[in-house]
N, C-alpha and C positions, 0 to 999 in steps of 0.2 A: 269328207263331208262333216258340217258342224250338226253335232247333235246334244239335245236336250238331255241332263243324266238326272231323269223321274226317277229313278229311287230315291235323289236328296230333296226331293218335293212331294210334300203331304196333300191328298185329297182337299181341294177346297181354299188352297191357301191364294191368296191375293201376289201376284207375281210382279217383278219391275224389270225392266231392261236395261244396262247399262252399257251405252254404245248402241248407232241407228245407223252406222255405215254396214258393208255386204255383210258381216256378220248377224248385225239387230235386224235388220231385215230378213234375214234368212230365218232366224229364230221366231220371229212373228208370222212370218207363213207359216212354219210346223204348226204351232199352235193354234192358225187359223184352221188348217187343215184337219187338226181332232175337235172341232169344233170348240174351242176353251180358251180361244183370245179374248172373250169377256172379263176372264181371271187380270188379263194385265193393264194394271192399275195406271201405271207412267212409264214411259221410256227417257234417260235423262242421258244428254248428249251434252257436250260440248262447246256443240255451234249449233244451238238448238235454235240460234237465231236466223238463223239460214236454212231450215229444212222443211218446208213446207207440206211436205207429202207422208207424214206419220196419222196414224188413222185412231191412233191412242192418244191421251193426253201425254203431253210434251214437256218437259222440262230442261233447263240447263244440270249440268253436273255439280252444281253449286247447292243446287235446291237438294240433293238427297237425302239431306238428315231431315226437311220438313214437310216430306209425302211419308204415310203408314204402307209396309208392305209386308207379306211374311218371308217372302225370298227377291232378294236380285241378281238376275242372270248376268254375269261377265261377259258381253257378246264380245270379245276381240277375240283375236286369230289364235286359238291354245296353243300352236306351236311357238309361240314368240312368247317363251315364258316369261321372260323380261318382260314385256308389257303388262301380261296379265298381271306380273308381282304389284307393278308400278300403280296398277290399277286398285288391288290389295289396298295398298296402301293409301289410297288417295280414298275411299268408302272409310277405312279404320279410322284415320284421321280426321272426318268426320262426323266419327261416333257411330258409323255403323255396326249392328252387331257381328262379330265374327261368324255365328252362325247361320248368317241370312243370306252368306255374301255363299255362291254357285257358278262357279264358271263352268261354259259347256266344253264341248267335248271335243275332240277333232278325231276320225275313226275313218279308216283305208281301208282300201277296196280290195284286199288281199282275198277274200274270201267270195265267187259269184254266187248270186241267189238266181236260182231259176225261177223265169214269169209265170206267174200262176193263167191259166184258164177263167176265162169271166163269159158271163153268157150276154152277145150283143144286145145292141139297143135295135131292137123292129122296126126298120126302115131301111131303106137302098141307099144311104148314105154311109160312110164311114167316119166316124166321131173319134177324133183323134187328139190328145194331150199332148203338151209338153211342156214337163216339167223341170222348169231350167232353176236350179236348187243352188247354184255358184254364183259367180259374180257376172257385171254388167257385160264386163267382155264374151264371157263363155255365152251369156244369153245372147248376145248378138252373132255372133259365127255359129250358133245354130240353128240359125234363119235360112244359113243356106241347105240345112235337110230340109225341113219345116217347106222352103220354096221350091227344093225339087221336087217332093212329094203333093205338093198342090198343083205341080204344073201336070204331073203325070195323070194325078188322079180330078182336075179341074173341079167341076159342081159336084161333083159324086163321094167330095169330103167336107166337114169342118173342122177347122183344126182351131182350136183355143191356147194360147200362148198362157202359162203360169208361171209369172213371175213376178219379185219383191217392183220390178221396172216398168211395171206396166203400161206406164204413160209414153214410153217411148216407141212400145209398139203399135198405138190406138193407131186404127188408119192404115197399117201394113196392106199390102195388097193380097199378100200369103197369109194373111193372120183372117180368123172371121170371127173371132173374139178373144180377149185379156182378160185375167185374173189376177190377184195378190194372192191366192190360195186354192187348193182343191176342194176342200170341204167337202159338199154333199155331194160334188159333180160325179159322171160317170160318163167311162168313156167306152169304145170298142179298141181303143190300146194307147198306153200310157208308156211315152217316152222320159227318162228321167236320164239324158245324156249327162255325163261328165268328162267331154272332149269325143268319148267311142260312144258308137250307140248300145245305151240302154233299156231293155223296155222292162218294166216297171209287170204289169200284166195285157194281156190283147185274149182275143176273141180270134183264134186262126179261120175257122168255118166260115162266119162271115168276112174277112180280111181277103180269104182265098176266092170267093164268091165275086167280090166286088173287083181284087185287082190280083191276077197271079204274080203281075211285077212287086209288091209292094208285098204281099207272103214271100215271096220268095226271099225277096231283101233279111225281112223280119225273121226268117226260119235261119238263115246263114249267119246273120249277127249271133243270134240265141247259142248257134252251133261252136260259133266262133267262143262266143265268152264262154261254155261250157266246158271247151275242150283242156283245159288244163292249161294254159299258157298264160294267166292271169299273175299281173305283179302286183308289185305296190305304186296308189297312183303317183306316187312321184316322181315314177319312171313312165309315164306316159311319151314326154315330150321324145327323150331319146330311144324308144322303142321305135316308135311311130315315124319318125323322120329318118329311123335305119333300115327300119322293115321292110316299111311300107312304102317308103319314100312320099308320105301325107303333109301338107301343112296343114294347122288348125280348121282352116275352115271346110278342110274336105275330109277330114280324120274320121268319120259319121258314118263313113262308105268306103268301108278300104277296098272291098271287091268292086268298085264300081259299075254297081247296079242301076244307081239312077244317073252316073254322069255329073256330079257337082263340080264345075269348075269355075275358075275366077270371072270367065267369059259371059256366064248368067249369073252374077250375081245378086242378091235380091235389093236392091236399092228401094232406098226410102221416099217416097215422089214429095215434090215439093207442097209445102202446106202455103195456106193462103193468108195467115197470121205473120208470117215470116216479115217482112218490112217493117210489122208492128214492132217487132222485137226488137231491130234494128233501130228504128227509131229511140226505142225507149230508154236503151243503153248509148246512144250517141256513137253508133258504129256505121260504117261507110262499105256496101261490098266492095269486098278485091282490095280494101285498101289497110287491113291490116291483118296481123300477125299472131296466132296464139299460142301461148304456151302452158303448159300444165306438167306441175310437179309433185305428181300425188300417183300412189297407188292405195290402195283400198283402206283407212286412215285405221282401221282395227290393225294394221299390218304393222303402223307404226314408222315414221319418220327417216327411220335406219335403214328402210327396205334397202338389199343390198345395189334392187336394180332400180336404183332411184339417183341419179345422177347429182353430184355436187352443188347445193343452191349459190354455193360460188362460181360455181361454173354456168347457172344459170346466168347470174348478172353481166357475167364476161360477156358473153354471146351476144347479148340484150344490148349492151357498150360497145363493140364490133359493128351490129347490122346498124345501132344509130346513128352510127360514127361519117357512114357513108349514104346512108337512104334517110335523110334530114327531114323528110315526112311520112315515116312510116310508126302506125300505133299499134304500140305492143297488150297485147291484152291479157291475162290471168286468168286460165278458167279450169275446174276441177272442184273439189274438196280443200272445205278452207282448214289453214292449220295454223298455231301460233309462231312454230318457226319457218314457214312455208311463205312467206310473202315474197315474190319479187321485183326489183325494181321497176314496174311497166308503166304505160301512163293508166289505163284503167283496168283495175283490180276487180274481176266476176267473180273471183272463186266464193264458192259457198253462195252466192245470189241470185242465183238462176234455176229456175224449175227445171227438169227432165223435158219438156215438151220445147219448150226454148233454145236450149243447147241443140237443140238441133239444126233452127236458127242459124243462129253463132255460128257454127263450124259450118255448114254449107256454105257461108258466103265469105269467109276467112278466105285470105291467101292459100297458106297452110298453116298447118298447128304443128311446133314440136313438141316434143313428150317423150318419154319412156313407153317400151309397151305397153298397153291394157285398153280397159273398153273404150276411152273417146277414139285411138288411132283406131279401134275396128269398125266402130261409128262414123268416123269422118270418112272413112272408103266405102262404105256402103251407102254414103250421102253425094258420093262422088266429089271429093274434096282430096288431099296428099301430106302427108305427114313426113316430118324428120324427125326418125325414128331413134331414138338413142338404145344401142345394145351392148349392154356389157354382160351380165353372167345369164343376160338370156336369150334362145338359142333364134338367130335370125332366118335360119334355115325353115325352121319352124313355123313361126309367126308371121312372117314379113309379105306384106304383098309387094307386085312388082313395079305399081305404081307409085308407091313411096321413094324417101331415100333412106336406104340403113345406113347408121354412122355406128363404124364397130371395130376396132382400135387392138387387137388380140394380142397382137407379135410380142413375140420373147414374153410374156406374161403368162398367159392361161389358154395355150389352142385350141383348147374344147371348152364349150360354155357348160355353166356346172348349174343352171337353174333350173330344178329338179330334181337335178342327178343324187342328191342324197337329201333324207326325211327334212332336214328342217333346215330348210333352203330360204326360208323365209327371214330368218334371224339373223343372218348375216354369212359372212362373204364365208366359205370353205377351208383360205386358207388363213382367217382369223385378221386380211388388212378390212380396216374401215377409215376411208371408202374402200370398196376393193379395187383393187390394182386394173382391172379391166375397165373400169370408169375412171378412176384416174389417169389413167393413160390416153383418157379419149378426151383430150383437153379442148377449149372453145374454140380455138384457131383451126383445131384441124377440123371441127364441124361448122364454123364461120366456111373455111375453103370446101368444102363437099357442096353446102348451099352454094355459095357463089358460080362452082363449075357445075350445077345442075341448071342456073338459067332463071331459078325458077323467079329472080327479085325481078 
């Protein structure tokens, strides 16, 4: 969990953000949520030219020496201390002061808090939170508790989705309202998942009143994280996939209480703006291809399970080589060495609400794992999925295709498996050996015997 370190911030001071990808966002919901996002003066990004949806004043990372602030928060991923240095240095050079400059925090779940007791809200409904505090991905494969617990409990709940994404849940069928923050709200129990269900606090008496299936869920989770068998989260993935035999989107319910499977999943129904989008971008359904090379850009360029952008253009040089009309497109998070060769270039240009667009009437999208491949199957759409140190046992649905290259290399995928799994490969190659080895040819030949061109 990224967290804010208030003791290096004085009462009152005027605050900045540096960085507006899952990190800056994550950090401006805390702050919305103690009510004290009025404090933050500018957010200064990168590709501030591309980001439409900041609720502060906005700025490129160029401008920071000519906005006044008493502190700016480091939002990138504190486990990549590389970055964060890189980051160091780029404010100093600047002329920023050294002591204004605060990177936050990154803090593991080694330790369970038990939910405290809240006294319900008076009425026959059940008023239920979730607070999705991680990234785009995690917020989407939590849709499928969010939608078994709506289906169970139908008119007799509300559930409000909180999250930095909120534009992409407006409209849910499972959702009856979005937030960027908790703030003043209140609920009869507050889910704060990070992959296992968390609850935050709940109201049992009325929870148990209204649905025994949905106490009982709630009583067993609580029992379950109580009992002593708690790690560290970055042994989630391989706990869960040995224990429990879970993928991601069913990890919520291990005792399977409500029945989450790939079979009801909660898909996103088609919006009526959709063409528009198409239009405006000069996109054709079914008639091209996307690809996206990003994971969460606080992460950093290097992410280990970020597949060679040499190997991107390969592939790109392959499918054009033989499909003389098919348009490659670009979409994700924009970056300076992240371009590829396609004919049109989205990344960074496209709102949350529009990507959704895009990928529903795409061929398929390839990518590494993370939230658009969770996005494009929940829009009914298929991805080729590229896996190297992360675990496809795991993540993978069945309607994709995994492209995942292991032999004589590394048999066990290691994303996770130890703290700072983010920084790079385990056993020190970059690229690591497990994407290297999973060269364009052999994912050109996976697509080809999948049919799907």
């Amino acid at each position: 969990m990224y967290l804010i370190p208030y003791n290096k911030i004085e009462k009152g001071e005027k605050l900045a953000i540096y960085g507006y990808g899952q990190v800056g966002r994550n950090i401006l919901m805390q702050l919305s949520s103690m009510g004290i996002a009025d404090r933050v003066c500018a957010v200064f990004d990168r590709d501030s030219d591309y980001i439409v949806d900041c609720p502060v004043p906005l700025f490129s990372s160029e401008e920071v020496s000519s906005v006044n602030f008493d502190r700016i928060l480091i939002a990138v991923d504190p486990r990549n201390e590389g970055l964060v240095s890189e980051v160091h240095r780029y404010l100093f050079a600047r002329g920023v002061d050294e002591n204004k400059v605060v990177p936050v925090i990154w803090k593991n779940h080694e330790k369970y808090e038990e939910p405290y007791q809240v006294k319900g809200i008076e009425d026959e409904v059940l008023h239920i939170g979730f607070s999705c505090v991680a990234g785009m991905g995690d917020a989407i494969t939590d849709l499928y508790l969010a939608a078994a617990i709506k289906e169970k409990l139908k008119e007799c709940c509300r559930i409000t989705y909180i999250t930095a994404y909120s534009q992409l849940f407006e409209g849910h069928p499972a959702i009856d309202d979005v937030a960027t923050s908790i703030s003043d709200r209140h609920f009869d129990i507050l889910f704060q998942n990070m992959d296992i269900t968390i609850i935050k606090y709940w109201c049992p008496d009325k929870i148990k009143a209204i649905s025994e299936l949905i106490y009982a869920f709630c009583k067993r989770s609580i029992e379950f994280n109580s009992s002593g068998w708690r790690i560290p989260d970055y042994l989630y993935t391989l706990t869960y996939s040995t224990l429990f035999r879970k993928k991601k989107y069913t990890i919520s319910d291990p005792f399977d209480y409500l029945g989450i499977t790939d079979d009801n999943r909660p898909t996103f129904p088609e919006e009526s703006f959709e063409s528009e989008v198409l239009i405006k971008y000069g996109l054709e359904k079914g008639k091209y291809i996307l690809f996206n090379r990003d994971v969460d850009k606080e992460q950093g360029m290097n992410h280990p399970k970020l597949w060679p952008i040499e190997y991107y253009g390969r592939l790109i040089e392959l499918l054009k080589c033989k499909y003389k009309d098919l348009v490659c497109v670009q979409v994700g998070a924009r970056g300076e060495d992240n371009s590829l060769p396609v004919d049109i270039d989205l990344s960074g240009r496209t709102k949350l609400k529009e990507i959704k667009a895009i990928l529903r009437n795409a061929k398929f999208l390839i990518s590494s794992e993370g939230g658009l491949v969770h996005l494009m199957h929940l829009l009914g759409g298929r991805s080729v999925v590229i896996y190297g140190p992360t675990d496809e046992r795991f993540f993978s649905y069945d309607s994709d295709l995994a492209c995942v290259n292991r032999k004589d290399i590394c048999e066990v995928p290691c994303n996770y498996v130890f703290k700072d799994y983010t920084s790079g490969c385990l056993k020190g190659f970059n690229p690591p050996k497990c994407m290297e080895n999973l060269t364009p040819e052999f994912v050109y030949k996976k697509i080809e015997s999948s049919y799907w061109m």
